[in-house]
MARLO-928322 format. One line per 4 residues: number of its first residue (from 1); their letters; for each residue x, y, z of C-alpha. Coordinates in steps of 0.05 Angstrom, whole numbers, always signed. Layout:
NUM> a> X,Y,Z  ...
This chain:
1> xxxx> +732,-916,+264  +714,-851,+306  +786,-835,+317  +799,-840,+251
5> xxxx> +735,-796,+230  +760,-740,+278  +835,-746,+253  +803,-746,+176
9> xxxx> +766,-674,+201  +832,-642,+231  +862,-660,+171  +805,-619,+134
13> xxxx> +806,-563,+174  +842,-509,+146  +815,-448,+174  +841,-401,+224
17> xxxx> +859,-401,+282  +790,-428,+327  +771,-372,+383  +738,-415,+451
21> xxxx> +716,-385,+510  +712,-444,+570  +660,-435,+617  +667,-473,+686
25> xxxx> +677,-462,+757  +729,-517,+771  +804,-495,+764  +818,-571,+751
29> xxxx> +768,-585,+691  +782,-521,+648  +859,-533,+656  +843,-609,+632
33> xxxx> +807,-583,+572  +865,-539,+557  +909,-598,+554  +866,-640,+511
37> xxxx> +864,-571,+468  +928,-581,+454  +940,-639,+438  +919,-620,+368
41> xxxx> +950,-589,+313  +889,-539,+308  +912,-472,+320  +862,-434,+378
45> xxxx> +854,-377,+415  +825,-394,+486  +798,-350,+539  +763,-375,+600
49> xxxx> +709,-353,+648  +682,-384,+720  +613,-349,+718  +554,-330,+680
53> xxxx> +562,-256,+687  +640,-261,+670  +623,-293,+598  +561,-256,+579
57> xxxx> +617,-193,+593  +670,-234,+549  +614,-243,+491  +594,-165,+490
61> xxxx> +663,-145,+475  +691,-208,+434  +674,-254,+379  +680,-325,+393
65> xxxx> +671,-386,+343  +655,-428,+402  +639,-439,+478  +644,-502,+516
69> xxxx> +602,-486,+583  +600,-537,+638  +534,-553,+655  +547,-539,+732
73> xxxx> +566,-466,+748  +561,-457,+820  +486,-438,+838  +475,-434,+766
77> xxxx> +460,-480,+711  +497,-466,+652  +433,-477,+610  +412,-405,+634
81> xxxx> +488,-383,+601  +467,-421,+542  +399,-389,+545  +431,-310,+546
85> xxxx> +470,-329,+490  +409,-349,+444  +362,-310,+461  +383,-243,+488
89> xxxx> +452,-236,+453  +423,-272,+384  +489,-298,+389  +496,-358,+328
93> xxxx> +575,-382,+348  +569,-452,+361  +562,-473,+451  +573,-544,+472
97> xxxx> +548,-562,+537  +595,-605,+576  +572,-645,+638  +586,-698,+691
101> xxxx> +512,-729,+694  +486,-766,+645  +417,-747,+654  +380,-758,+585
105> xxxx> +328,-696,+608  +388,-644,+608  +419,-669,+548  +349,-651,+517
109> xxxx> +335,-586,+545  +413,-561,+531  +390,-582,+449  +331,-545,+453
113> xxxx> +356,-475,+482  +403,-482,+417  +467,-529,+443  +511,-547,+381
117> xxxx> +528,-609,+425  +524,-643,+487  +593,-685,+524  +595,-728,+583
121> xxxx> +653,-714,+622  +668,-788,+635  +676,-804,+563  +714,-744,+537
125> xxxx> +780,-755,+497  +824,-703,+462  +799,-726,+388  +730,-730,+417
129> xxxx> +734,-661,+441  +767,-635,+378  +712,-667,+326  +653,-643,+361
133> xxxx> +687,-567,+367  +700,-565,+291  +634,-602,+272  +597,-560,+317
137> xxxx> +627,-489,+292  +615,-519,+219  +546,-532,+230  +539,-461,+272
141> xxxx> +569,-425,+211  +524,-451,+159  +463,-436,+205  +490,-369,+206
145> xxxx> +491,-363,+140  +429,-385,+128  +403,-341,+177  +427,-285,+148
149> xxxx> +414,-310,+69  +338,-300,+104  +352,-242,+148  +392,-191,+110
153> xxxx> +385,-161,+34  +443,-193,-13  +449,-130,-40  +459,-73,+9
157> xxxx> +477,-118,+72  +424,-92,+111  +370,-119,+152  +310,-161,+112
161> xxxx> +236,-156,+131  +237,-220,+183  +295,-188,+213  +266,-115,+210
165> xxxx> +198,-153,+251  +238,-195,+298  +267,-128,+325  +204,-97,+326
169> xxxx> +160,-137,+358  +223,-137,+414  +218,-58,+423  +132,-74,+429
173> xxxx> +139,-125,+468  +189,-82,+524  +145,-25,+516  +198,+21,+483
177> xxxx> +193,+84,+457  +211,+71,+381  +194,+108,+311  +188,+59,+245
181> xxxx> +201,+101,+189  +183,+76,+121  +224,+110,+65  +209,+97,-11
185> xxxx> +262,+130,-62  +217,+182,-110  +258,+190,-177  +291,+118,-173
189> xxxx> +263,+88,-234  +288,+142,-293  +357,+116,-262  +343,+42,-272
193> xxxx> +310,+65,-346  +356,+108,-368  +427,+79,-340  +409,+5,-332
197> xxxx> +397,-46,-266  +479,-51,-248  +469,+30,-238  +404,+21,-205
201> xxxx> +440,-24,-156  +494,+24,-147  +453,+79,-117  +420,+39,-78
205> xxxx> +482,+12,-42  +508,+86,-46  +442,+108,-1  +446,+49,+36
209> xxxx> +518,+73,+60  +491,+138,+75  +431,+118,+113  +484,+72,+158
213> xxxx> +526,+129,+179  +469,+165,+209  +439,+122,+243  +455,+89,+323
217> xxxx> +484,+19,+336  +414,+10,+368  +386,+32,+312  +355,-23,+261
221> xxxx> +371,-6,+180  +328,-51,+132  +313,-58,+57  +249,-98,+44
225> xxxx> +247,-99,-26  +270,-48,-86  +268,+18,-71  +244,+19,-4
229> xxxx> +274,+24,+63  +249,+17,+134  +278,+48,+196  +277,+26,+267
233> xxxx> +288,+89,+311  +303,+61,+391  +281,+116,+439  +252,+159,+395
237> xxxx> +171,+186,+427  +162,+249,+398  +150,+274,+320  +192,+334,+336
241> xxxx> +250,+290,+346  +235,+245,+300  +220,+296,+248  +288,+331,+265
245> xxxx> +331,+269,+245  +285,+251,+189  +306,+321,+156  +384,+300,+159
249> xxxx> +368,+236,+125  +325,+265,+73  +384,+322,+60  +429,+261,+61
253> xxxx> +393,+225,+10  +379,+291,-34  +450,+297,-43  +471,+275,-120
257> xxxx> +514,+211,-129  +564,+206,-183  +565,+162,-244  +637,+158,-269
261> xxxx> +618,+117,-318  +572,+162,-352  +604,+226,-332  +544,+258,-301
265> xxxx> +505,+263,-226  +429,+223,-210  +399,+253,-152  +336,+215,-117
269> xxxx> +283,+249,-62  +250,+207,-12  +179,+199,+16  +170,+177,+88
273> xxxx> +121,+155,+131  +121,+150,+202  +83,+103,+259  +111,+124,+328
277> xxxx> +105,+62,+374  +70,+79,+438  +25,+23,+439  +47,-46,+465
281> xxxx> -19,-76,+449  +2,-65,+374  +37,-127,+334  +101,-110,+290
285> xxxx> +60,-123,+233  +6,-71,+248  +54,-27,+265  +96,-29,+198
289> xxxx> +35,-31,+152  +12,+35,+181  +77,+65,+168  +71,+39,+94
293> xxxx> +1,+63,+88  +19,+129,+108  +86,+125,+64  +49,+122,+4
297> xxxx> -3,+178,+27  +64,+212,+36  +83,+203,-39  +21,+221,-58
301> xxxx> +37,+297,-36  +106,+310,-64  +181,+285,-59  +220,+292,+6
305> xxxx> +141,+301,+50  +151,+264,+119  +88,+240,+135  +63,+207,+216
309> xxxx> +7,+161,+219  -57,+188,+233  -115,+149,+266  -169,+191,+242
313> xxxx> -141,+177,+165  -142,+103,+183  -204,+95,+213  -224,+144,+139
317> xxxx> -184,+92,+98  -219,+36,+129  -292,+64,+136  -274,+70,+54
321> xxxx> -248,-1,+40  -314,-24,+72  -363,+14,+39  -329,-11,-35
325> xxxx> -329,-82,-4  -405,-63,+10  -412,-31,-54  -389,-92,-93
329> xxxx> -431,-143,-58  -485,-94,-73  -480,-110,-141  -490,-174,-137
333> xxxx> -546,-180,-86  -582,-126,-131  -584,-66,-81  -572,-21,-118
337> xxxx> -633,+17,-162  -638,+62,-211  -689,+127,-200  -708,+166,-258
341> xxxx> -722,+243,-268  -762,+274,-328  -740,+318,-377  -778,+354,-408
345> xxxx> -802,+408,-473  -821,+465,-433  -857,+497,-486  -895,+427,-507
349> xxxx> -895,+403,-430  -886,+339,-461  -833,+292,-443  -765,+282,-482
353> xxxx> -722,+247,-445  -702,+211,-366  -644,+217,-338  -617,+150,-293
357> xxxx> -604,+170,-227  -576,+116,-185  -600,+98,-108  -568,+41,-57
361> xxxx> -616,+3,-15  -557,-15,+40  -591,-62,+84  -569,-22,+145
365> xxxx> -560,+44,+126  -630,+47,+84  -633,+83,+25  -566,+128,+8
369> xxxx> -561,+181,-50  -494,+185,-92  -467,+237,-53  -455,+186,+3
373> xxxx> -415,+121,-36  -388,+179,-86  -317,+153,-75  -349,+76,-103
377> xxxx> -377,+104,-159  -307,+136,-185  -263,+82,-158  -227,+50,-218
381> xxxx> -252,-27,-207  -315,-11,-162  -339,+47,-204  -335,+7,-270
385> xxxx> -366,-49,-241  -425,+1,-214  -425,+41,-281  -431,-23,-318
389> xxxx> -499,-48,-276  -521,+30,-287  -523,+14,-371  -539,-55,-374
393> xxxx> -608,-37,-318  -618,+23,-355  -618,-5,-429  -668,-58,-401
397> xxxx> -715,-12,-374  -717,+24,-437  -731,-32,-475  -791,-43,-422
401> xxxx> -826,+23,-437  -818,+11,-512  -814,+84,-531  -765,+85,-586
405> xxxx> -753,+172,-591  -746,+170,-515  -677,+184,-499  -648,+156,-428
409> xxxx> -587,+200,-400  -533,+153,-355  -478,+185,-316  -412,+158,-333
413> xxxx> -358,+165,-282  -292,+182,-309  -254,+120,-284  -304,+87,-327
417> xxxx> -305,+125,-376  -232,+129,-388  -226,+56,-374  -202,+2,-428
421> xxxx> -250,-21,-476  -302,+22,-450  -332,+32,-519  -326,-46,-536
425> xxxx> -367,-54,-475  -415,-5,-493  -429,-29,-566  -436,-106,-534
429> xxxx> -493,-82,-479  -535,-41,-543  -527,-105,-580  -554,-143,-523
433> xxxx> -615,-89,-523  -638,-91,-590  -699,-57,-583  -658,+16,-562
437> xxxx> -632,+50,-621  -566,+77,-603  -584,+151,-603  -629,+133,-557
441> xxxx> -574,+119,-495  -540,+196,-480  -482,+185,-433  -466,+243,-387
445> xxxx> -401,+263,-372  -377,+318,-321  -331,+385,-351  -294,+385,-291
449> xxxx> -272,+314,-301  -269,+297,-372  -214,+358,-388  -168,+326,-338
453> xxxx> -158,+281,-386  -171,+308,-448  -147,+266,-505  -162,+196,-486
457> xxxx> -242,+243,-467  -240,+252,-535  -225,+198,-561  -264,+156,-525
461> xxxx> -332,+202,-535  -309,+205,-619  -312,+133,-607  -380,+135,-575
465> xxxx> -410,+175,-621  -396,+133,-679  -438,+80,-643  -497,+133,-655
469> xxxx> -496,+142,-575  -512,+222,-553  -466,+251,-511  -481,+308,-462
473> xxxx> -431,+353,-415  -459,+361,-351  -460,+407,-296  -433,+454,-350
477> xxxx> -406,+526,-328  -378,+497,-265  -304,+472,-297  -262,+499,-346
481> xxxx> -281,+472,-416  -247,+525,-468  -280,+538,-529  -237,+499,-574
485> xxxx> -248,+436,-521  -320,+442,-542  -310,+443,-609  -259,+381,-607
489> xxxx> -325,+339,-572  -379,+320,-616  -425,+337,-559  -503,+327,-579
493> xxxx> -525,+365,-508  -505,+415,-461  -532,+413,-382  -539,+489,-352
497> xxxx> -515,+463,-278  -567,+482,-225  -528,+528,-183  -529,+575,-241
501> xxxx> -607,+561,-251  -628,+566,-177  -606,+638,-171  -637,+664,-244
505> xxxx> -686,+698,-212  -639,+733,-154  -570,+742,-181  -563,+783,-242
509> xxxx> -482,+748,-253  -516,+678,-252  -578,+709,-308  -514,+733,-347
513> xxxx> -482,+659,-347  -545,+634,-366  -555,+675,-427  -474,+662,-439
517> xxxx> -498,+591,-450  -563,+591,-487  -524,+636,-540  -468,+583,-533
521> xxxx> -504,+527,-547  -540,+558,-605  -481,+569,-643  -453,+503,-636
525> xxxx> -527,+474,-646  -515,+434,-579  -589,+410,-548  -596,+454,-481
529> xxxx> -623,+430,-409  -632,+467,-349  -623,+430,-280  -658,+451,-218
533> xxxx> -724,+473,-254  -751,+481,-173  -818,+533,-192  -853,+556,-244
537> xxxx> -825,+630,-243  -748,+594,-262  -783,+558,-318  -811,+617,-355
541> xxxx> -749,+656,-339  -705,+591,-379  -763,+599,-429  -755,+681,-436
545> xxxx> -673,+678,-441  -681,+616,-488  -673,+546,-464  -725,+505,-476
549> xxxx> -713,+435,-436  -704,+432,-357  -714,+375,-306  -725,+393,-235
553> xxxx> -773,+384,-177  -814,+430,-203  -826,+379,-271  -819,+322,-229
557> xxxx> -769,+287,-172  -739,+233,-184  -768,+164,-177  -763,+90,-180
561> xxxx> -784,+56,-243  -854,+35,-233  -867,+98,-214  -837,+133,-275
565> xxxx> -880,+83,-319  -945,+110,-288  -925,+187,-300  -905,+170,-370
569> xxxx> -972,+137,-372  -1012,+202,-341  -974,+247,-386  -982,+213,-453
């Protein structure tokens, strides 16, 4: 039934012309494998070797579908043969390890270093011989292509991520000098947009190409997804040399591609970032994510910037994802507090308003001011999640002092202020604070930051004020708000920024700004405050020019809530 299994599979086989190399020492056996070679009708090409260093020199410089090795080699073992050929040459043909023992240990160890079989001598026939060549270079070729179905991009033909790390972690491992270049296409998406995903493909393929012909044999060429593309550089230490090549490929990549189809050029730009690989202590993985990392920092200044990894930025990046992790588990262990500063009537000396000024209690660091988790406050998910805690605490404490004409200012970042459904946010926390009329809450929003984006601003403050919520632009004089900007807000209050307030009494340009702004605010009928009211000489100076409300230390600092409730008390 065997025989007539192998004769069934010659039969089958229809392929070319089957390349062997034979392995063994003895003149006698490779000349009796010949023979049983031919008995059959299947066409091969065979070349033989005696030694382990003879073959390894046959495999650099030929392609073989299969080697039968003897198991004996001399001194050697052919395992180690059959080792080489896995391992070092990442050779996938299929190797079937022929023997005179029939030692069930060997038999093992030759399928676990990656045999596609394993013969005894004794027992070998012609058909025999012939089946487990063909099975064996079937099975080897459908590994193969499963190995490269997982280790090489459909698409372009190059090098996948597994693939990319496997070589990678070989040039750590060594200790090699090596550059990993990470490379994202700027401009690639118009041409998917505007030309359609067939096109899309076509450039990339056409860059691919490009990117080939530049680069060394040793060199390792991989697409890991979409746009992007990662290079291996072997033997590369410096940036100067690396930046030096990196400036070909980028002029290489600038250069347009034609559409015949559409009768017209695309060009694309790249960004790159580089992590030089000088230490073997680092994994692949580490070692490509900083490239990445500093890709996209890359991106983030321009088309066709080259970029190296920097440890200082790292250690800046990381020091920054910690503090918002802190930041957000802040919020929920109720760190964070909110201090509160008096404003006041000048004239009256009686109070008109507090603004919310908000403090962290880190449990290491001890009390930290804004200036020191600013980057939390304006992040787009930590921020909102901080600004949001900021309204609800501050709504409730206003409802806690029960002083209905007392208005409460909040600083609203603009990540959450421009974020969605910030205004269907707002109107749900007044609901859930009856007891505040509306025109009670003033959110504060910065001129430098609002005009950056200036119609969803607007929008979003019409939107506000149609809740009956005030709105006030602070640190005003400091950004660029034009005149017709001012008008499109329906602003309620203006905030003379301290700088300018400071120096009323020493710098005759700030005075002049000053009085700019008191007139300004008159004729739009905007509410004015002065910051940094530090002595009584800058208050009666605000008082002489025209401005009538100031906070500062000189009114009052600012302090937690309990606190604020007994100076409200002692100034009632």
């Amino acid at each position: 039934m065997e025989a007539q299994f192998a004769t069934d599979l010659l039969e089958a086989y229809e392929g070319p012309a089957l390349r062997l190399l034979i392995v063994d020492d003895d003149d006698v056996d490779r000349e009796r494998l010949r023979r049983m070679l031919s008995k059959s009708d299947i066409k091969t090409h065979v070349s033989e070797a005696v030694s382990v260093e003879e073959s390894l020199a046959y495999l650099s410089n030929n392609e073989f579908d299969c080697v039968i090795i003897d198991y004996r080699l001399g001194l050697t073992s052919g395992l180690t043969l059959l080792d080489n050929i896995r391992t070092s040459m990442h050779n996938h043909c299929a190797v079937i390890i022929v023997t005179g023992l029939g030692d069930e240990e060997v038999a093992a160890e030759a399928m676990r270093l990656g045999a596609s079989d394993y013969l005894l001598k004794s027992q070998l026939q012609s058909n025999k011989l012939i089946h487990a060549i063909i099975n064996s270079v079937h099975r080897a070729e459908l590994e193969k292509k499963l190995h490269d179905m997982a280790h090489y991009d459909n698409l372009t033909g190059l090098a996948s991520r597994p693939l990319l790390l496997e070589n990678l972690q070989q040039v750590v491992k060594n200790n090699e000098p090596a550059a990993v270049a990470f490379l994202d296409l700027d401009n690639f998406k118009p041409v998917n947009d505007n030309y359609g995903h067939d096109t899309g493909d076509y450039v990339l393929v056409t860059i691919a190409d490009r990117l080939k012909k530049l680069l060394r044999k040793e060199d390792t060429l991989s697409r890991i997804g979409g746009d992007e593309f990662v290079l291996l550089l072997k033997g590369i230490a410096s940036k100067k040399e690396c930046n030096l090549f990196l400036n070909r490929l980028i002029s290489l990549i600038n250069t347009p591609i034609e559409l015949t189809e559409f009768e017209c050029q695309v060009q694309v730009s790249a960004s790159i970032g580089v992590a030089l690989v000088t230490d073997d202590s680092l994994d692949a993985d580490t070692i490509l994510r900083r490239a990445d990392q500093t890709m996209y920092q890359a991106k983030n200044s321009g088309n066709n910037k080259i970029l190296f990894f920097d440890p200082h930025e790292e250690k800046r990046q990381y020091d920054r994802r910690t503090m918002l992790q802190a930041a957000e588990r802040g919020v929920e262990l109720n760190e964070f507090e909110l201090y509160y500063q008096p404003q006041i009537d000048m004239v009256e000396h009686s109070l008109i308003g507090v603004e919310a000024l908000i403090r962290w209690n880190h449990p290491t660091l001890g009390l930290l001011y804004p200036q020191t988790f600013t980057e939390a406050l304006e992040h787009p998910n930590t921020g909102i999640l901080i600004g949001e805690w900021v309204l609800k605490e501050a709504l409730k404490q206003h409802s806690t002092w029960n002083l209905p004409d007392l208005v409460i200012s909040v600083n609203i970042a603009p990540a959450h202020l421009l974020s969605n459904n910030f205004v269907q946010r707002l109107a749900l926390l007044l609901e859930q604070a009856p007891t505040v009329k509306p025109q009670a809450l003033e959110i504060e929003i910065l001129e430098t930051v609002s005009i950056s984006d200036i119609q969803n601003a607007v929008e979003v403050v019409k939107a506000c004020s149609k809740l009956g919520v005030h709105v006030a632009l602070d640190d005003f004089g400091t950004g660029y708000a034009s005149l017709s900007y001012l008008k499109q807000l329906p602003l309620n209050t203006l905030k003379i920024d301290k700088s300018f307030v400071q120096n009323l009494l020493t710098n005759p340009e700030d005075r002049s700004i000053v009085i700019c702004i008191v007139a300004l605010s008159q004729a739009f009928n905007y509410k004015l405050i002065a910051e940094g009211v530090e002595s009584q000489e800058i208050e009666q100076a605000l008082l002489e020019i025209g401005c009538q409300f100031g906070q500062g230390y000189f009114i009052a600092r600012p302090m937690p809530a309990e606190k604020m409730t007994l100076w409200i008390e002692a100034h009632d």
